[in-house]
DOLUMLO-725896 format. One record per residue (C-alpha): x negated, y, z negated; residue number from 1; chain; residue in one letter. Coordinates in pm, 1 decimal, decimal comma. Each point is the difference from the previous one (the first is absolute). Layout:
BEGIN
<kolza <X; Y; Z>; NUM; "A"; "A"> ...
This chain:
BEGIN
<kolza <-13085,7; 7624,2; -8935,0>; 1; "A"; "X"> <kolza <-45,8; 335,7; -163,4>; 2; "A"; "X"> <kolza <107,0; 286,3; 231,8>; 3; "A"; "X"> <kolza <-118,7; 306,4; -150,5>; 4; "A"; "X"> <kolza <165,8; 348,0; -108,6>; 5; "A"; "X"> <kolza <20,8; 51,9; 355,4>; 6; "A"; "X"> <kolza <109,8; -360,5; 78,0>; 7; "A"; "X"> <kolza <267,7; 3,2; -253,6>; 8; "A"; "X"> <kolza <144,0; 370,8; 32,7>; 9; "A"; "X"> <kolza <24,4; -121,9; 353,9>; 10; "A"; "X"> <kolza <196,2; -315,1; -113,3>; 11; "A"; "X"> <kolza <241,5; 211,4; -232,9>; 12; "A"; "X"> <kolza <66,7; 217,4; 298,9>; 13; "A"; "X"> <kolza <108,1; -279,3; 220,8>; 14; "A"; "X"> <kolza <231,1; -150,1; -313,9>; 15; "A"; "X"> <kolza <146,9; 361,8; -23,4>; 16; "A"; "X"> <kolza <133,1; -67,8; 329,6>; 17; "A"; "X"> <kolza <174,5; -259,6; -31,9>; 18; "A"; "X"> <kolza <150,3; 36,3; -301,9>; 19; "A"; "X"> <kolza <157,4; 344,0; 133,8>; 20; "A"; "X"> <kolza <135,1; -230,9; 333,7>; 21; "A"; "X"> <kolza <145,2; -231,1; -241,7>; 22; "A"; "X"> <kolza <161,1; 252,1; -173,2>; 23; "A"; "X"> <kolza <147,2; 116,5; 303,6>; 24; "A"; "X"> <kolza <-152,7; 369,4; -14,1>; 25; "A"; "X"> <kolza <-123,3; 134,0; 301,9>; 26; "A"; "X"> <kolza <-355,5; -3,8; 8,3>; 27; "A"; "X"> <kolza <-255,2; 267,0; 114,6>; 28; "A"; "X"> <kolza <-357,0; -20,6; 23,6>; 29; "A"; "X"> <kolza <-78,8; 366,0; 120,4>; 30; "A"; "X"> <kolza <175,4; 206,3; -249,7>; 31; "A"; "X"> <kolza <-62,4; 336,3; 179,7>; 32; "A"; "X"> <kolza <205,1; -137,7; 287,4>; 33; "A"; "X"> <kolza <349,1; 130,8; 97,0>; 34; "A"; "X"> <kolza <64,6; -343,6; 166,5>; 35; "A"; "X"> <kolza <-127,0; -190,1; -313,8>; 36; "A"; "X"> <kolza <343,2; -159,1; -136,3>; 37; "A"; "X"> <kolza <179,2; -222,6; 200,1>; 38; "A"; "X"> <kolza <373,1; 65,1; -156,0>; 39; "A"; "X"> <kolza <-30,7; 368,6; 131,4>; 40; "A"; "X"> <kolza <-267,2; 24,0; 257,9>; 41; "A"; "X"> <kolza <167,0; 201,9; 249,5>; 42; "A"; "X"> <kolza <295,5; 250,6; 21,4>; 43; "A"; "X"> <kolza <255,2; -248,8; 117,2>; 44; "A"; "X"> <kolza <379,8; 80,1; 97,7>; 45; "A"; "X"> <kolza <299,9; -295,4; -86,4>; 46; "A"; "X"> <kolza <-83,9; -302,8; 120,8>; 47; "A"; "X"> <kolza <237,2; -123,9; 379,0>; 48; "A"; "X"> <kolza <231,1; -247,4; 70,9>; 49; "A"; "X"> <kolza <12,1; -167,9; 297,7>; 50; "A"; "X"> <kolza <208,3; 261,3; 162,9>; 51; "A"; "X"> <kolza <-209,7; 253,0; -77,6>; 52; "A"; "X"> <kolza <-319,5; -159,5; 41,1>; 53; "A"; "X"> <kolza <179,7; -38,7; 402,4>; 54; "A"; "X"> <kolza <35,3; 354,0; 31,4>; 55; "A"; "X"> <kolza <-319,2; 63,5; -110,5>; 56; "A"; "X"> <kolza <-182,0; -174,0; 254,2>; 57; "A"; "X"> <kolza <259,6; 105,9; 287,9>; 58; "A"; "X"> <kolza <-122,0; 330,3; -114,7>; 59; "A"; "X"> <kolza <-326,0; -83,6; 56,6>; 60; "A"; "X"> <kolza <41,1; -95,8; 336,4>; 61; "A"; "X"> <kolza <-8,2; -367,6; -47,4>; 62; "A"; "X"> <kolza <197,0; -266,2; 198,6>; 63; "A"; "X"> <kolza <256,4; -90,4; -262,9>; 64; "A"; "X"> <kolza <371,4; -200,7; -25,9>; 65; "A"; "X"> <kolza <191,8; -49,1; -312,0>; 66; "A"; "X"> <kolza <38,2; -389,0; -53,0>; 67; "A"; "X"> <kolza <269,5; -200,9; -212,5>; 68; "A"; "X"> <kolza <-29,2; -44,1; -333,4>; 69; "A"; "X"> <kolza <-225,6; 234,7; -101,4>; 70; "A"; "X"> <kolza <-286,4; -29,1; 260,5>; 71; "A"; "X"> <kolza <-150,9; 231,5; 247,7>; 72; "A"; "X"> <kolza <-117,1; -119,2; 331,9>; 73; "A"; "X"> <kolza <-362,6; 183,5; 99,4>; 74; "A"; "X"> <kolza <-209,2; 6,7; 320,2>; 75; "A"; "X"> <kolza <-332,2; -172,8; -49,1>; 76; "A"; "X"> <kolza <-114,2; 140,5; 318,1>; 77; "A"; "X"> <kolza <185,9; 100,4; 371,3>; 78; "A"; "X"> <kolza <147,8; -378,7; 32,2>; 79; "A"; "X"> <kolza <63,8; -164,8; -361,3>; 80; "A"; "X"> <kolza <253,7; 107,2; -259,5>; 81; "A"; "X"> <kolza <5,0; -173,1; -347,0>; 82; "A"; "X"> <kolza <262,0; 5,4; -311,0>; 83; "A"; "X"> <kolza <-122,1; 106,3; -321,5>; 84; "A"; "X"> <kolza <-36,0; -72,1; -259,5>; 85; "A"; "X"> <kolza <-193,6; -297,3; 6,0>; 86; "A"; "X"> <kolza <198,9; -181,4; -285,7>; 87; "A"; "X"> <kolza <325,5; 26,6; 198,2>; 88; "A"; "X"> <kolza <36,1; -312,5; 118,1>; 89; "A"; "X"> <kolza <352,7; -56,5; 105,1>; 90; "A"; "X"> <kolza <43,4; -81,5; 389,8>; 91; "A"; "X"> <kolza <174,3; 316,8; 152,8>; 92; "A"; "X"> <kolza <277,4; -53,6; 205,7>; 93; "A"; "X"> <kolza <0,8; -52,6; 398,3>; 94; "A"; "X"> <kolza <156,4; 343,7; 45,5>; 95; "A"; "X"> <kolza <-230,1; 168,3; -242,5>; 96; "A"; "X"> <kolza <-285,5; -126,5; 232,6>; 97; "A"; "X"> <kolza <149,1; 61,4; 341,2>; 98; "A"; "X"> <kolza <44,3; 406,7; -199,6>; 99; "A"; "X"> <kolza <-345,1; 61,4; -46,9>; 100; "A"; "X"> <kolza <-92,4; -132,7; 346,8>; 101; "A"; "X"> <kolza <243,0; 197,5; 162,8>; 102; "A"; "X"> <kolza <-123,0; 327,3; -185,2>; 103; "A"; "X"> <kolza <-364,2; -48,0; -50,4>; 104; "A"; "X"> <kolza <-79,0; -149,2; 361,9>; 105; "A"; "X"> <kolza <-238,4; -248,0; -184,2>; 106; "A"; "X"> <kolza <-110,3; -279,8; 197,9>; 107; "A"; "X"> <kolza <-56,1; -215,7; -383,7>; 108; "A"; "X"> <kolza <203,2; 26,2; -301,0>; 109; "A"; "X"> <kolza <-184,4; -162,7; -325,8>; 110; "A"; "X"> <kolza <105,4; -38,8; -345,1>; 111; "A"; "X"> <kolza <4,1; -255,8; -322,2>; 112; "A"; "X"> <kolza <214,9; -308,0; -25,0>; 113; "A"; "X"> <kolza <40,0; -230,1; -324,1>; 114; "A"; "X"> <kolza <-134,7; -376,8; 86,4>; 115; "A"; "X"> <kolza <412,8; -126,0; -109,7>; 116; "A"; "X"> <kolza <92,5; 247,1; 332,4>; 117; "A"; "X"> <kolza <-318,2; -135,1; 233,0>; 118; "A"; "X"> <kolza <237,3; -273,9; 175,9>; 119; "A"; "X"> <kolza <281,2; 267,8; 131,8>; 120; "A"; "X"> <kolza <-239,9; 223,6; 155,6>; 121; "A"; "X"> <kolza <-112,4; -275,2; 196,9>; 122; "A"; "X"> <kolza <388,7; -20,7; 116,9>; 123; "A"; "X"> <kolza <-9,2; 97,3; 363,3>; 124; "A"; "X"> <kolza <340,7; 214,6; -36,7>; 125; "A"; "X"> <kolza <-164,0; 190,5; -356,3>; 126; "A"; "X"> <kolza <-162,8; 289,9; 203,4>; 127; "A"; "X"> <kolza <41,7; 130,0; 364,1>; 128; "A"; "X"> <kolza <-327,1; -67,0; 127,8>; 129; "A"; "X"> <kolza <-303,3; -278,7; -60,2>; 130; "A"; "X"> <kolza <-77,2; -2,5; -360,5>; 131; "A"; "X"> <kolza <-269,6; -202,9; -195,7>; 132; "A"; "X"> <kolza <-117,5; 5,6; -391,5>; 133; "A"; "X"> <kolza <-325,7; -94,6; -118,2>; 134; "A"; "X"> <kolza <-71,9; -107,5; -352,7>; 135; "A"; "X"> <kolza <-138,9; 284,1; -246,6>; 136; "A"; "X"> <kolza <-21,1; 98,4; -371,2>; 137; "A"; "X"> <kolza <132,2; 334,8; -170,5>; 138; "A"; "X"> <kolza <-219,7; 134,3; -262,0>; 139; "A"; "X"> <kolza <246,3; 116,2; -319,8>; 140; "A"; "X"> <kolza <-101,3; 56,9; -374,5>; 141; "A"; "X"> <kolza <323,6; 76,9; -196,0>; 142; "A"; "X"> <kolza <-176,9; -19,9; -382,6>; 143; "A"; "X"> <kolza <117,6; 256,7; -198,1>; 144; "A"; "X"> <kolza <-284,8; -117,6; -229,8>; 145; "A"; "X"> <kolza <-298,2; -8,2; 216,7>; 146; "A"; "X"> <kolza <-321,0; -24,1; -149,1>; 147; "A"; "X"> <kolza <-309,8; -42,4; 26,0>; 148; "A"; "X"> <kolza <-68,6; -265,6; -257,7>; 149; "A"; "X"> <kolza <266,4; -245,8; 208,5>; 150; "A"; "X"> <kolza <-233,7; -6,4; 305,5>; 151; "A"; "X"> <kolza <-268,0; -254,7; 96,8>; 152; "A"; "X"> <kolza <-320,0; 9,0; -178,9>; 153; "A"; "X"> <kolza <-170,1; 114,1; 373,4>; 154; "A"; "X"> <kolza <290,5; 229,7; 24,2>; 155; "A"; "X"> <kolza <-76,4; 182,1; -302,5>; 156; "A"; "X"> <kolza <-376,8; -7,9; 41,4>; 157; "A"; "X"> <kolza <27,3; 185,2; 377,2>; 158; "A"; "X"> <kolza <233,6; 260,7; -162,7>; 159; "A"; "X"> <kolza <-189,2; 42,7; -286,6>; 160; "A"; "X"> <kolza <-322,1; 36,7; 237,4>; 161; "A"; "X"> <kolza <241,6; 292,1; 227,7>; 162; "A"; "X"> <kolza <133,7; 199,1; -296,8>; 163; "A"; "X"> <kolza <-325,8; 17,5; -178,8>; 164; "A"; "X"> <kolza <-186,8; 116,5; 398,3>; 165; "A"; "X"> <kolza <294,2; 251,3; 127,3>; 166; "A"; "X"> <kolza <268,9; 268,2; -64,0>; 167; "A"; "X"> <kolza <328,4; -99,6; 95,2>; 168; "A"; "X"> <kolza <221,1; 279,5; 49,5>; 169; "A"; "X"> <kolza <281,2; 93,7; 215,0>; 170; "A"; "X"> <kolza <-83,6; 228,3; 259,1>; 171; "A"; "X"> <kolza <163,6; 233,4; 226,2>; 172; "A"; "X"> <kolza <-61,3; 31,9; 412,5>; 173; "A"; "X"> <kolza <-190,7; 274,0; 52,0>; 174; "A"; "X"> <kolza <-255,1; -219,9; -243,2>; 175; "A"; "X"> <kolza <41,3; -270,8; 244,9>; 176; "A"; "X"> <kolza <-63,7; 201,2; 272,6>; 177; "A"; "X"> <kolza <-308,5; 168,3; -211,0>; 178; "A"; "X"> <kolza <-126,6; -329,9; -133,0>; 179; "A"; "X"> <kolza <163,6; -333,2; 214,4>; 180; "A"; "X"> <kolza <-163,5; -23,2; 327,2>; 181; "A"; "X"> <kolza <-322,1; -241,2; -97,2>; 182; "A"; "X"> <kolza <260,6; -223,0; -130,0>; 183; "A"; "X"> <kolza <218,7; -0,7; 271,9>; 184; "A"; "X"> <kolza <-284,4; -76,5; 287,5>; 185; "A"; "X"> <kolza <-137,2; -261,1; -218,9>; 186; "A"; "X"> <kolza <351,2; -219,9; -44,0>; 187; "A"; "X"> <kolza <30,8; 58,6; 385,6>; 188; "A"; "X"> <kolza <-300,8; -164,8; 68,2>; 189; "A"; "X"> <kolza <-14,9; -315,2; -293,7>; 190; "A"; "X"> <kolza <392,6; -42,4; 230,7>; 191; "A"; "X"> <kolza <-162,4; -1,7; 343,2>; 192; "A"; "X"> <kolza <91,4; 303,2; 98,5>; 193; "A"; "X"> <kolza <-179,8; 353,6; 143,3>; 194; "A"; "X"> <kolza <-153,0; 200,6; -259,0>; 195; "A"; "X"> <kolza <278,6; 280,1; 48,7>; 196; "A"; "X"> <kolza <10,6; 368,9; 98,3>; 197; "A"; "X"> <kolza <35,6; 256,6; -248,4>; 198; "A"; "X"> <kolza <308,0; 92,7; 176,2>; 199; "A"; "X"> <kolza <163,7; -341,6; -12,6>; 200; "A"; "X"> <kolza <-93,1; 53,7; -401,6>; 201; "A"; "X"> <kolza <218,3; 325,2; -9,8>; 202; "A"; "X"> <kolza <275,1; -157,5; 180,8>; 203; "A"; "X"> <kolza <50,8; -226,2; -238,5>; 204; "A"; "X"> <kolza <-64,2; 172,2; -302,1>; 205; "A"; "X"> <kolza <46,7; 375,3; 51,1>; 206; "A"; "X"> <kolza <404,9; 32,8; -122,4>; 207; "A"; "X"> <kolza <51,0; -20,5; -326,0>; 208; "A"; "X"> <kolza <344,1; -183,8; -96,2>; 209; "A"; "X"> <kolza <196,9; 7,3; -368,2>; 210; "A"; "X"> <kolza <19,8; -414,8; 39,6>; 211; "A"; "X"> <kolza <-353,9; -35,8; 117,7>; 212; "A"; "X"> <kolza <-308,4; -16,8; -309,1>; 213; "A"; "X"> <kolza <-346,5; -72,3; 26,3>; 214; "A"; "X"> <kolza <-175,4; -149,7; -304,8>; 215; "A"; "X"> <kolza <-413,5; 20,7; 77,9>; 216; "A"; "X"> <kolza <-307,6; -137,9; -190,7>; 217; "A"; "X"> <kolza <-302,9; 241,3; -10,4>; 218; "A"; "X"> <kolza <-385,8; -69,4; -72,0>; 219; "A"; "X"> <kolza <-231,9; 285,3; -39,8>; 220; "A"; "X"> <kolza <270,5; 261,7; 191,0>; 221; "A"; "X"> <kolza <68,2; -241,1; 251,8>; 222; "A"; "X"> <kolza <281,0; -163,0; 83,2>; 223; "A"; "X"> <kolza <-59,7; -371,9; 49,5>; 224; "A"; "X"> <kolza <335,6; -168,6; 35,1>; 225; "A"; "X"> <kolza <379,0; 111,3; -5,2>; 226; "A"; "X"> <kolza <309,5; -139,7; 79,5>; 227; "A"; "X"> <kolza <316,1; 165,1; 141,7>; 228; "A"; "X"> <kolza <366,7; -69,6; -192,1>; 229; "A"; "X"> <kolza <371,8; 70,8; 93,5>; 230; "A"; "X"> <kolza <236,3; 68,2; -342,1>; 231; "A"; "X"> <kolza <347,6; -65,5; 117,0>; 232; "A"; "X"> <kolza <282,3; 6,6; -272,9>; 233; "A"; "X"> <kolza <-89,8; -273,5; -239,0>; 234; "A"; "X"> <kolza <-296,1; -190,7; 190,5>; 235; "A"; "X"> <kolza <-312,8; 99,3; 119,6>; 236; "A"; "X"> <kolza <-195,9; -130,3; 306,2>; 237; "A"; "X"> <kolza <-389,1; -43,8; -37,3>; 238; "A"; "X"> <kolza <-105,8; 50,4; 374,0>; 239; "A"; "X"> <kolza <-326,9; 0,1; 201,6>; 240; "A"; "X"> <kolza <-298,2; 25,2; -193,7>; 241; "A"; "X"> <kolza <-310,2; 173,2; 133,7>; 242; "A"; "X"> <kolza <-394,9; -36,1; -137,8>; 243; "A"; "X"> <kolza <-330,6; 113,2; 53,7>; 244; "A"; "X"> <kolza <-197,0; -364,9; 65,6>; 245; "A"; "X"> <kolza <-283,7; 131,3; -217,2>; 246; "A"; "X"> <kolza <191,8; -24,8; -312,4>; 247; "A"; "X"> <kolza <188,1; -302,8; 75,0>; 248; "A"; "X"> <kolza <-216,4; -236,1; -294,2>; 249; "A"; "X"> <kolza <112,1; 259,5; -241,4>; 250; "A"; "X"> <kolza <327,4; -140,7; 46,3>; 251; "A"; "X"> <kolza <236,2; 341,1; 52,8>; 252; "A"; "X"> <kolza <318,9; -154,2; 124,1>; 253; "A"; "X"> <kolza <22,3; -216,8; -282,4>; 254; "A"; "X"> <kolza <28,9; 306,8; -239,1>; 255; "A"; "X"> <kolza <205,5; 155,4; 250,3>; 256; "A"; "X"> <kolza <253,9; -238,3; 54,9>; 257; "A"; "X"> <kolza <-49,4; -63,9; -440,7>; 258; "A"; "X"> <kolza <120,8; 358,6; -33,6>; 259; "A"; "X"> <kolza <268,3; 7,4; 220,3>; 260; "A"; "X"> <kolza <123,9; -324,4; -172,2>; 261; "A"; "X"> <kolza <-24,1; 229,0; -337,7>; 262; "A"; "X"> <kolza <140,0; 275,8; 87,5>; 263; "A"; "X"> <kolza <299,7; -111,3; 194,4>; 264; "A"; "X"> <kolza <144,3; -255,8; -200,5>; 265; "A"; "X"> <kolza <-121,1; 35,1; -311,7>; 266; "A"; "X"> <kolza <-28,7; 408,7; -33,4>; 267; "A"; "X"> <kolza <325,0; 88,0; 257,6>; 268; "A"; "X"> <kolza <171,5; -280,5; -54,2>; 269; "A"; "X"> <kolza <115,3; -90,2; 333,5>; 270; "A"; "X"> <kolza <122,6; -307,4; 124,3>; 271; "A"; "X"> <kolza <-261,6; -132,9; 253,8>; 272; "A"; "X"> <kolza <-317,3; 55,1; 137,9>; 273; "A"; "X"> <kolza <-55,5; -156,7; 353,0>; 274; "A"; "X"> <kolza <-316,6; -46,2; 187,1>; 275; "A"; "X"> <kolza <98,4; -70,0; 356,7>; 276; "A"; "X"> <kolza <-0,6; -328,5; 182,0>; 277; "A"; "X"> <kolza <-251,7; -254,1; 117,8>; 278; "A"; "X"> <kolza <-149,6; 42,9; 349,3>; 279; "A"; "X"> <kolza <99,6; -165,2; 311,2>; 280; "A"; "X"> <kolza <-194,6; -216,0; 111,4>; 281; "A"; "X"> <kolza <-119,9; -178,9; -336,5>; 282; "A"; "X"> <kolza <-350,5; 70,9; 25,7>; 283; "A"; "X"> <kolza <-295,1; -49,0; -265,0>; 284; "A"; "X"> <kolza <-27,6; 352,0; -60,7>; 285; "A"; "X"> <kolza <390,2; -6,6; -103,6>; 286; "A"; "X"> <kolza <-50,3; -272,5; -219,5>; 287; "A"; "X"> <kolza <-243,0; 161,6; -187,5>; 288; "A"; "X"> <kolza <234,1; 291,8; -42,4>; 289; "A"; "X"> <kolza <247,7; -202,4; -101,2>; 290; "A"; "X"> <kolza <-203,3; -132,9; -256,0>; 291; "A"; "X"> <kolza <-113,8; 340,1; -118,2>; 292; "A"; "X"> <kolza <400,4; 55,0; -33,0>; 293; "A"; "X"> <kolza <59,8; -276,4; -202,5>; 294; "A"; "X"> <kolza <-303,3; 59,7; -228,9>; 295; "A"; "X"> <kolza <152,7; 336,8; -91,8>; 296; "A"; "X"> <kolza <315,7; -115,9; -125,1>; 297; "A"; "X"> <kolza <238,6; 28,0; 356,6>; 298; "A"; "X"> <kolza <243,0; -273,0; 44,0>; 299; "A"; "X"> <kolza <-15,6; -143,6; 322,3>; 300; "A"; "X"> <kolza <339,0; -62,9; 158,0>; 301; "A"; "X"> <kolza <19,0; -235,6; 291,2>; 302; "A"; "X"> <kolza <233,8; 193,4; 253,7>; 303; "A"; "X"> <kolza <-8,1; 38,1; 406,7>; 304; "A"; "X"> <kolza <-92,0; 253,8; 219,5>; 305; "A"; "X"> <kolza <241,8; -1,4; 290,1>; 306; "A"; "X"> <kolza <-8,7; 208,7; 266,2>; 307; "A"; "X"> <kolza <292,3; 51,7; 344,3>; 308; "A"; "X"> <kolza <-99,1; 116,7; 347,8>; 309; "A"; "X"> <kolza <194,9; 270,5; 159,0>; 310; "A"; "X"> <kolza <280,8; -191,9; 218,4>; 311; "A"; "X"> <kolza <-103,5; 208,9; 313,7>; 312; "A"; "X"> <kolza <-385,6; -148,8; -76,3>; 313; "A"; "X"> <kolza <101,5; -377,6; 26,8>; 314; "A"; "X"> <kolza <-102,7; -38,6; 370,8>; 315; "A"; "X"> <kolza <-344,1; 67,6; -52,2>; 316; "A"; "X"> <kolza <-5,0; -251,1; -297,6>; 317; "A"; "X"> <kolza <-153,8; -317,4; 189,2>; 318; "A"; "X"> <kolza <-310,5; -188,4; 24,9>; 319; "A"; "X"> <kolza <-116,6; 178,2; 288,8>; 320; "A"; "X"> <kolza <16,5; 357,8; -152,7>; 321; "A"; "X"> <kolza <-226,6; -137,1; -320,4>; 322; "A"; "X"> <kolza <-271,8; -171,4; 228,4>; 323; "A"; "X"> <kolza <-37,9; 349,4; 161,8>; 324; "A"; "X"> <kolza <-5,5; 146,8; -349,4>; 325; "A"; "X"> <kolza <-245,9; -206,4; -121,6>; 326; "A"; "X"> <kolza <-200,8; -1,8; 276,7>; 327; "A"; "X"> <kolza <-66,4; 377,1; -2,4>; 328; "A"; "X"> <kolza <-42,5; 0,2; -376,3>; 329; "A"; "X"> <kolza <-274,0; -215,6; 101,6>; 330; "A"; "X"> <kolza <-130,4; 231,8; 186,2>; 331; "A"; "X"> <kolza <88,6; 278,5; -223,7>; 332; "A"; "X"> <kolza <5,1; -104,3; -354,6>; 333; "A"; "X"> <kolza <1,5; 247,6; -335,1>; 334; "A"; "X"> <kolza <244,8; 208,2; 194,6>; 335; "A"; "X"> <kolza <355,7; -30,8; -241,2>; 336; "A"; "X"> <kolza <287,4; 43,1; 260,0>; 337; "A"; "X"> <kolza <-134,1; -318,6; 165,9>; 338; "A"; "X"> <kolza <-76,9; -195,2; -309,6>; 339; "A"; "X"> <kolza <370,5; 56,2; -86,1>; 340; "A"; "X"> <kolza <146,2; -33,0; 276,8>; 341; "A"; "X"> <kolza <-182,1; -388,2; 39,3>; 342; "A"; "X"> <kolza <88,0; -11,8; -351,5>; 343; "A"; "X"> <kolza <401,0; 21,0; 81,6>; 344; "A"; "X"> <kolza <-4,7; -124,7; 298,0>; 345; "A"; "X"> <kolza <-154,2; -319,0; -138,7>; 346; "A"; "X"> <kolza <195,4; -29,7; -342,3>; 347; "A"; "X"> <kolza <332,1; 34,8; 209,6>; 348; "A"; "X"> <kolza <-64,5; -291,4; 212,8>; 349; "A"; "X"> <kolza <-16,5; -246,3; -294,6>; 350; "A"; "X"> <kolza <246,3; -220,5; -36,9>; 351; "A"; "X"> <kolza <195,3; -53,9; -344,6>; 352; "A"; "X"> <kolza <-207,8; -344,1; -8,3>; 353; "A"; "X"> <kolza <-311,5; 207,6; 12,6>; 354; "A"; "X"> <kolza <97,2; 271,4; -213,4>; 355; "A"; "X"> <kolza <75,7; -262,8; -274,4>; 356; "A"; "X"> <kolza <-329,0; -149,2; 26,0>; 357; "A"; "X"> <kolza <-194,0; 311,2; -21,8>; 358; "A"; "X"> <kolza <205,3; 89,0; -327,1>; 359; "A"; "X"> <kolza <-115,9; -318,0; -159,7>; 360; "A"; "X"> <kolza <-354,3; 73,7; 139,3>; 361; "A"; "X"> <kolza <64,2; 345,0; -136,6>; 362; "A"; "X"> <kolza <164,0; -98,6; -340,4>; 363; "A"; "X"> <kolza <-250,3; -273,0; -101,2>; 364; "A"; "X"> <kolza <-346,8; 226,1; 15,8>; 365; "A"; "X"> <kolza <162,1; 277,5; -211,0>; 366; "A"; "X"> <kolza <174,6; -228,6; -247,2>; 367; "A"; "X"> <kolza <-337,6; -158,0; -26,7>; 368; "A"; "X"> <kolza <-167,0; 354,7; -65,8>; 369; "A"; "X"> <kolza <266,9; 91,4; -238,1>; 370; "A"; "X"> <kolza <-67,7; -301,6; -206,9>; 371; "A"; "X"> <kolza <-377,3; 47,8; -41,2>; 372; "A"; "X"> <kolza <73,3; 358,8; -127,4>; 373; "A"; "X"> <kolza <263,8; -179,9; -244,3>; 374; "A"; "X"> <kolza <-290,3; -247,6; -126,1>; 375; "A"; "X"> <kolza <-247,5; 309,7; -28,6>; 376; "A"; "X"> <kolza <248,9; 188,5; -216,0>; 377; "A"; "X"> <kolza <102,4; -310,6; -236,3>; 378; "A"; "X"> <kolza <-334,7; -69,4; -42,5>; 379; "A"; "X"> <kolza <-114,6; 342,1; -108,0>; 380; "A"; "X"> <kolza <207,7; 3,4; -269,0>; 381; "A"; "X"> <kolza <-60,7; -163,4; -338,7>; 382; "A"; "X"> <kolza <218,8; -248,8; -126,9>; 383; "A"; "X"> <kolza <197,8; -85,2; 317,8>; 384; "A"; "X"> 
């Protein structure tokens, strides 16, 4: 098919690209940007440990506890604290649990368990009040030599399509503030959710953190799609990801997430590059995240989410508090404190019987979903 001069300078553009990703130098498609280059895009101070990183958000008014081991325990919210980082998967110790109750006054306590530790938290003397895991998957790429070319052929075709569409640049908060709030309201409502206020928008973007980066695709001035990222030590944490629906078939989060990939491992070197865990319940939606995950080059590692009531809390564990529960979700659904509490108050009635079954339930969809993106990868490549 003959393209043109247009057709073709178009074509050597795109081929520019990649060669300069490949060669691991930042890219920049607006050259009169000050945010073009990702290796220096923003005046940045040392990067945190774990301690610091602690500090940082105790500073900032946040519910925090220093964990074992190098974790953190955070609130997720007026009743839940969870351990990060996600990747620490050891099982914390009885006292270390019955610490954080006693000085965060949460009613939950949530955090990441290898599959070889699933069996003692099911122990009834492991934690000091009712405890349940459910089967999940963490999302880790640790390839120093990530690339492009070793991704699925549909991979590298929805990348291709998102790099050649948007800027990707990192951005600062007062841009998010400026430029985020379409993309915000519209990820609230593809979840279910309310639209949002602007205010709940401020809240959770207005203070700007040394650990906390925001890398953003634009089209035409606008920003369609960015995702927010922790840097701790030698790992970085790809968190939630917000887009404007409109551009979703331009495919931003795949150059996003691309990017990141890039410019963490390859570019900074670091360790690993995690992308959160799967959702509880296992829903369709998730799965098709999950594939998304895999497609991109994550690793996905079969752990378990476990999660301990406050001791004082057991009481009001019992049949008859989740048929009230439910009931008024019934009557009240879409509002999240009751969806959660259902949520726990049904997941810590199962028995160990039932939690094993819903693991293999669990484990045989995504292993199955993991294994068509293996067979879409091997056969995208020539002479495999």
């Amino acid at each position: 098919m003959h393209l043109g001069r247009n057709g073709a300078r178009a074509q050597l553009r795109i081929r520019a690209k990649f060669l300069t990703l490949e060669a691991g130098v930042p890219f920049a498609f607006n050259k009169t940007s000050e945010h073009s280059h990702l290796s220096n895009p923003l005046n940045r101070g040392g990067i945190l440990n774990i301690k610091e990183y602690t500090e940082h958000l105790r500073g900032a008014g946040e519910k925090v506890l220093a964990g074992s081991d190098e974790t953190v325990w955070v609130s997720l919210g007026p009743f839940v604290m969870q351990r990060r980082p996600y990747f620490a998967s050891q099982l914390p110790s009885r006292e270390e649990l019955q610490g954080v109750f006693s000085e965060s006054h949460a009613a939950i306590l949530n955090f990441t368990e290898s599959s070889s530790e699933f069996s003692r938290s099911l122990y009834p003397n492991f934690a000091p009040g009712p405890t349940w895991s459910v089967p999940s998957y963490l999302y880790v790429c640790t390839d120093r030599e990530y690339s492009y070319e070793n991704l699925s052929q549909s991979a590298r075709s929805h990348i291709r399509r998102s790099l050649n569409e948007f800027e990707i640049r990192f951005l600062d908060a007062a841009e998010i503030l400026t430029a985020g709030m379409d993309a915000f309201c519209d990820t609230r409502i593809r979840f279910g959710l309310s639209k949002g206020t602007r205010q709940a928008f401020e809240a959770t973007f207005c203070q700007a953190q040394s650990f906390r980066r925001y890398l953003g695709a634009f089209k035409d001035n606008r920003l369609a799609a960015f995702v927010v990222i922790t840097e701790i030590d030698d790992w970085a944490s790809i968190g939630p990801g917000y887009a404007v629906s409109e551009f979703l078939p331009l495919r931003p989060n795949n150059g996003l997430i691309f990017r990141a990939l890039r410019y963490y491992l390859v570019e900074e070197k670091r360790r690993l590059v995690d992308h959160g865990l799967s959702n509880v319940p296992f829903t369709a939606k998730v799965e098709s995240l999950h594939r998304f995950k895999v497609k991109m080059g994550f690793e996905a590692r079969p752990v378990h989410r476990s999660f301990v009531v406050n001791p004082l809390l057991r009481p009001f564990v019992n049949r008859l508090s989740w048929k009230l529960v439910n009931g008024l979700q019934k009557l009240s659904p879409r509002i999240p404190l009751v969806e959660q509490t259902e949520l726990v108050l049904r997941m810590a009635l199962r028995t160990p019987q039932s939690a094993e079954v819903l693991h293999n339930r669990y484990e045989g969809t995504v292993v199955r979903a993991a294994s068509e993106a293996s067979l879409e990868q091997s056969r995208s490549r020539p002479g495999e």
